[in-house]
N, C-alpha and C positions, 0 to 999 in steps of 0.2 A: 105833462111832457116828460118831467122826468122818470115816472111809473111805467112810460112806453121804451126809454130809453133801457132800462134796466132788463126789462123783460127782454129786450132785444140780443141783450150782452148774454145774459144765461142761455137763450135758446142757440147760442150760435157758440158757445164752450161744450154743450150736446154734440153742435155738427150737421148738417144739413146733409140727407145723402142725397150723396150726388146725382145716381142713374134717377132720380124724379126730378129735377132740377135742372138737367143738358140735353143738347140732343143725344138720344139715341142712333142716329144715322150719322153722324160726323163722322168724319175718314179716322182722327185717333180712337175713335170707343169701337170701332170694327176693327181695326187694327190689332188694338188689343186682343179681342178675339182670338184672330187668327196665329198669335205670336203662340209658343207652347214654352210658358214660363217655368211649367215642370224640367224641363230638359236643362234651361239655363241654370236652374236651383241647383238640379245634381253635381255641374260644372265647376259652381260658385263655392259649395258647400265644402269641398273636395280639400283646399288646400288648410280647412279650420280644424283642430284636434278640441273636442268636448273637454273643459275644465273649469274652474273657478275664473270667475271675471266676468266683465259687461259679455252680454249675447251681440254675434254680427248683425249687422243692418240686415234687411230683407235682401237679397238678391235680386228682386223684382225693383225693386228703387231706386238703384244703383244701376242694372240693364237698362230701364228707361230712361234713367237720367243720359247716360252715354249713347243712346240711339239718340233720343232728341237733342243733346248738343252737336253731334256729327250731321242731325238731320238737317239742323236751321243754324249752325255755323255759329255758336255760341261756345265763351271761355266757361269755366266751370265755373265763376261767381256769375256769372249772364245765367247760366240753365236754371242753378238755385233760384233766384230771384226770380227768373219766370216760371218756375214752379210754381212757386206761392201766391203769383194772380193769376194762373189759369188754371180752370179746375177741368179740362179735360188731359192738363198733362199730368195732372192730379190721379184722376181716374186712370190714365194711361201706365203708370208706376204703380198702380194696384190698391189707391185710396178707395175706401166707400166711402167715405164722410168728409166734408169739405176744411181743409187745415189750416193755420192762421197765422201758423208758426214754420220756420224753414225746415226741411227734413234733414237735414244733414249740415255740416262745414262744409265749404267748398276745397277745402283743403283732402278730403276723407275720398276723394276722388281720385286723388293721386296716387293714393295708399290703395285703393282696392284698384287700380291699375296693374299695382305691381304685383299682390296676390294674385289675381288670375291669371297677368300673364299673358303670351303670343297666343295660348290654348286656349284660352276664356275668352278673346275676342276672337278665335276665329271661330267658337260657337255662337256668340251674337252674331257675327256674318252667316254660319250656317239657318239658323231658325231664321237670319230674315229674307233666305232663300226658296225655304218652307214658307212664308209666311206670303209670298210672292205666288207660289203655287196656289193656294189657297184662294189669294185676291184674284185669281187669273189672270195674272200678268205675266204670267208665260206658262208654257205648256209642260209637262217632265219631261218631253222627248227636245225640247227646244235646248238645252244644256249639252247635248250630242253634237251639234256646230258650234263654234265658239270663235272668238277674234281675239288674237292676242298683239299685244302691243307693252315697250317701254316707255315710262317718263321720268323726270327727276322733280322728288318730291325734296324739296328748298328745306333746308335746315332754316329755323329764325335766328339767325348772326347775323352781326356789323360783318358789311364788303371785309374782305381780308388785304388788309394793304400792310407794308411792309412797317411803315410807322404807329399805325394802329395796334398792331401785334407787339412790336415791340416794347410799347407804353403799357399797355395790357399786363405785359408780362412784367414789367416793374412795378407795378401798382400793387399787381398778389406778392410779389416777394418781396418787399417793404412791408406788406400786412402781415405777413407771415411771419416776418424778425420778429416785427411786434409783439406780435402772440405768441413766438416762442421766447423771448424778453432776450433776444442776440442785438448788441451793438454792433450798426453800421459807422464807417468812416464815413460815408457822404449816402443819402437818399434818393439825392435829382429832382426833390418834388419840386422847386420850380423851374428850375434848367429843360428838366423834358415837354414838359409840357409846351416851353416855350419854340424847343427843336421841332413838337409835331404841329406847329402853326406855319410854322416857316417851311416845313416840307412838303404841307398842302398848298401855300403858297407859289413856292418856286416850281409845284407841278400845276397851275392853273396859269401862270404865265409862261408855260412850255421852258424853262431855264433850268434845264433837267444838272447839268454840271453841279450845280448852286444846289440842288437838292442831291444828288447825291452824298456831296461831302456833307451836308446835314445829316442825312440817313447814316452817313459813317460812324459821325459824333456820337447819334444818339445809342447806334448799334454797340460804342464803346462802355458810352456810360451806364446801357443795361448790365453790360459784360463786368463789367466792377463791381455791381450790385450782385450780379451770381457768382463770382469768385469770391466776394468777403462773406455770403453765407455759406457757402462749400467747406471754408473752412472754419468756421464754428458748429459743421454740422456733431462733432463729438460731444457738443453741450446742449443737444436738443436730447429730449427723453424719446420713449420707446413708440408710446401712441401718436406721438408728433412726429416722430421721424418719418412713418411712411408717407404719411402729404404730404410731407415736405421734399421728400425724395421724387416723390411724383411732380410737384411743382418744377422742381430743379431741373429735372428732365424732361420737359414739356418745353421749359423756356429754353434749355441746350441746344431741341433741335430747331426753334425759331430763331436764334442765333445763327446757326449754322446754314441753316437754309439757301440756296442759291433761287434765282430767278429762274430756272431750267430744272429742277431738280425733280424727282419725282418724290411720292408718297409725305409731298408737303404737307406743316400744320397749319390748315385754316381757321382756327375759334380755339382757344385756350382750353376752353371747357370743354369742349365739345372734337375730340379729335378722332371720331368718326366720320367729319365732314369728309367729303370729295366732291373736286372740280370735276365736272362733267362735262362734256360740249358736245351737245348735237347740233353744229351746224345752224342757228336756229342764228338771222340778221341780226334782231333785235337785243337777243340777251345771248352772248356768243358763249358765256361759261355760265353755267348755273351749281352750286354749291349746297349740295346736298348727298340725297341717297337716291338710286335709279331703282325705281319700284315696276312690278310687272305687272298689269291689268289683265285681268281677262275676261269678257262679258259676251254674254249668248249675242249670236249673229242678228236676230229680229229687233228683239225688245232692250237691249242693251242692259242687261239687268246683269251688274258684276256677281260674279262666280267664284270670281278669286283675285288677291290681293296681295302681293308677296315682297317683303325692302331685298335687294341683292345687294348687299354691299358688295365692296372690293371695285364696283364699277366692273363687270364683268362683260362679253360681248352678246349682245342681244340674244342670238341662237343658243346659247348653253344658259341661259334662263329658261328655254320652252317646257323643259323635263319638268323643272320642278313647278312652271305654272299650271302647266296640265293637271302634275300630279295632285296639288291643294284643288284646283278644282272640279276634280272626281270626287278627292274624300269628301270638301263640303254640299257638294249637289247631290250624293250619292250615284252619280251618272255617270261615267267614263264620258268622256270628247272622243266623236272618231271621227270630226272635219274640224280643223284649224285654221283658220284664216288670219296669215299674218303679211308683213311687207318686207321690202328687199332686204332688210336690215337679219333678216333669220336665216336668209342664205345659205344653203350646205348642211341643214342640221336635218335630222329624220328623229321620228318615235314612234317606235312600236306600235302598233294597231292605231293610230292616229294620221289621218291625209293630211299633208301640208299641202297648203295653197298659199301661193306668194303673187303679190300683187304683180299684174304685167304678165303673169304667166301663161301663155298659148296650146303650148303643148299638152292634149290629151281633153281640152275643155270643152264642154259642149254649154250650150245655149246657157242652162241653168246654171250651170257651175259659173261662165262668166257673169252672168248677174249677183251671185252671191261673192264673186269676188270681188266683184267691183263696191261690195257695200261692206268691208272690209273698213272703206274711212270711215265709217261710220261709229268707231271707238275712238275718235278725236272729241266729238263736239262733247261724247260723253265724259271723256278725261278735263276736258274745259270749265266742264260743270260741276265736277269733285274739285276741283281747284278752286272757280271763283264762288261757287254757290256753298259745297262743302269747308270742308279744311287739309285738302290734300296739299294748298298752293303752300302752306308754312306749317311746320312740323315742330311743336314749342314742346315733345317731350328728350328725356335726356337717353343717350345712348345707345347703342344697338336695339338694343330690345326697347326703347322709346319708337324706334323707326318702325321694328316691326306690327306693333301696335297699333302707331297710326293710323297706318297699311293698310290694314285690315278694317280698321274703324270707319274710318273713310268712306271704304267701299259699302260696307254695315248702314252707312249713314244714305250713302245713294240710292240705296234697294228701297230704304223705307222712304224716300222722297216722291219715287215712284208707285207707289201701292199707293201713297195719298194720294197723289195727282190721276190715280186709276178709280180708285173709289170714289173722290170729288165727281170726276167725269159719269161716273153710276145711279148717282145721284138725281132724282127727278126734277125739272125745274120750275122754279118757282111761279105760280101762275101770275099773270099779269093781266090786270085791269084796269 
């Protein structure tokens, strides 16, 4: 027994390969196929200068790891970990021989994020556009009609309340003294805590008065806490002062802030966020960034994926979603299908059509515009199946990222569920 055990351990530190070992027809080992990992390599490669040190990870490891967490809605320590019991997502990252050991930190995901960049994923969204063609899930003349639409992709923050922020922002400027070794006259660390008990309080028994003059108290006691380090800032050193100067100013304008006021801070860390409101019963403000979809009018296969911040007016996003989605389909749009919300805007060699529109339609054209909603159920599904509904990276170019990932992530969910469908069935007896 133990003679079998041993033999067992050595043949499997060899490596079993894999393509005699899985299926060959499974939707990821076609998949692969059809992906042109050549194209991502040149992408990936671009931003490393050849010199002394470790060599980069394969580019192919890292493109499949970030298809398949965007595909099946997984954090980076989820992908990792299910890499290493599935050996077609194995195969699918470009293993021949079955691994036993994790490929990467899940950490190292984050880092090559930032290397590649808005550019680097919007070539993972281009090849799995190509890759789409390929699987025939849609045709190359089908990226010529397109449906465009806005959503707001939710930053992941705590609700923005006005007590919540202001403790927030005493908690980092307390940490901050610390670590730059400045004495305070008073902290608040139990005082405050105690003020945002009693302010969630007196706002769940509607005794708004009673909360207010809490919120005052507490709005004071932050305000002492950032006048006594303003002025000890002469005894922070050089590398410390800039965060510190950026903290101070972060918490100034939460202080300041009115309840009407515009270009509010909602998340401390994260002062990117915007309040958005489309109208919508259920969730009347949503707190994030308004991203722009664009997906071929048949098969719903996104095209393009764009964050606009600023919160801009629907119709002055069209230019630029058209424009990302010619350069990545390699196909100009000359039919657009959008809804009232684009109102008034034109583009060059491009038809708008807006939902409700009479004038000039004939038969076909109203059929195709009435299937115009048909980029809802698709953004429903980047939401709750993908990861468009919460955005856990940091900053502008966190949003834009996403964006595009997202969309990266719905292409390839669709070629699976196309190839599944190709699949012959299994006989039954």
């Amino acid at each position: 027994m133990r003679r079998k055990r041993r033999i067992f351990q050595h043949s499997n530190t060899q490596g079993y390969p894999l393509r005699e070992h899985i299926d060959l027809h499974h939707p990821l080992v076609e998949l692969a196929d059809m992906i042109d990992w050549a194209a991502i390599d040149r992408v990936a490669t671009e931003p490393f200068q050849p010199g002394p040190g470790r060599p980069i990870l394969r580019p192919r490891l890292i493109a499949g790891l970030l298809y398949l967490q965007h595909a099946f809605n997984l954090s980076d320590e989820q992908v990792v970990a299910g890499w290493l019991e599935n050996p077609y997502w194995q195969l699918f990252t470009g293993e021949t021989h079955l691994q036993t050991e994790p490929p990467i930190d899940p950490s190292s995901l984050s880092r090559w994020r930032k290397r590649l960049g808005e550019v680097g994923m919007e070539e993972l969204l281009a090849q799995s556009i190509e890759a789409a063609k390929r699987a025939k899930v849609i045709r190359p003349s089908s990226v010529e009609r397109v449906i465009v639409d806005t959503t707001v992709m939710e930053k992941a923050i705590a609700y923005p309340t006005d007590s919540a922020l202001l403790e927030r922002s005493r908690e980092h400027l307390v940490k901050a003294a610390r670590q730059c070794s400045l004495h305070l006259r008073q902290n608040y660390n139990r005082e405050a805590p105690r003020l945002v008990q009693q302010i969630g309080r007196y706002a769940h028994a509607k005794q708004f008065r009673r909360m207010r003059a809490a919120l005052r108290t507490l709005r004071s006691r932050v305000g002492r806490v950032h006048r006594d380090i303003t002025r000890q800032l002469e005894q922070v050193s050089l590398p410390q002062r800039k965060l510190l100067d950026d903290l101070l100013a972060r918490t100034g304008r939460i202080l300041t802030q009115q309840r009407k006021d515009k270009n509010k801070l909602y998340a401390l860390h994260a002062p990117e966020v915007e309040c958005i409101a489309k109208g919508k019963a259920r969730t009347p403000y949503e707190f994030g960034v308004k991203v722009s979809i664009v997906t071929t009018l048949k098969e719903g296969l996104v095209v393009g994926a764009r964050s606009m911040p600023g919160n801009p007016y629907d119709g002055h996003t069209l230019h630029e979603a058209l424009e990302q989605a010619a350069i990545l389909s390699e196909v100009k749009p000359l039919m657009a299908f959008v809804d009232r919300g684009y109102r008034g805007v034109e583009v060059a060699g491009v038809q708008i059509w807006k939902s409700g529109q009479r004038r000039g339609v004939t038969r076909g054209l109203k059929a195709m515009i009435k299937r115009r909603s048909a980029i809802e159920p698709t953004i429903g599904h980047m939401k709750n199946d993908g990861k468009l509904g919460h955005n856990w990276l940091k900053g502008t170019l966190g949003d834009a990222m996403h964006a595009v990932l997202c969309g990266a992530g719905h292409n390839i969910r669709l070629i699976i569920n196309k190839l599944k469908s190709c699949q012959p069935m299994a006989p039954v007896y």
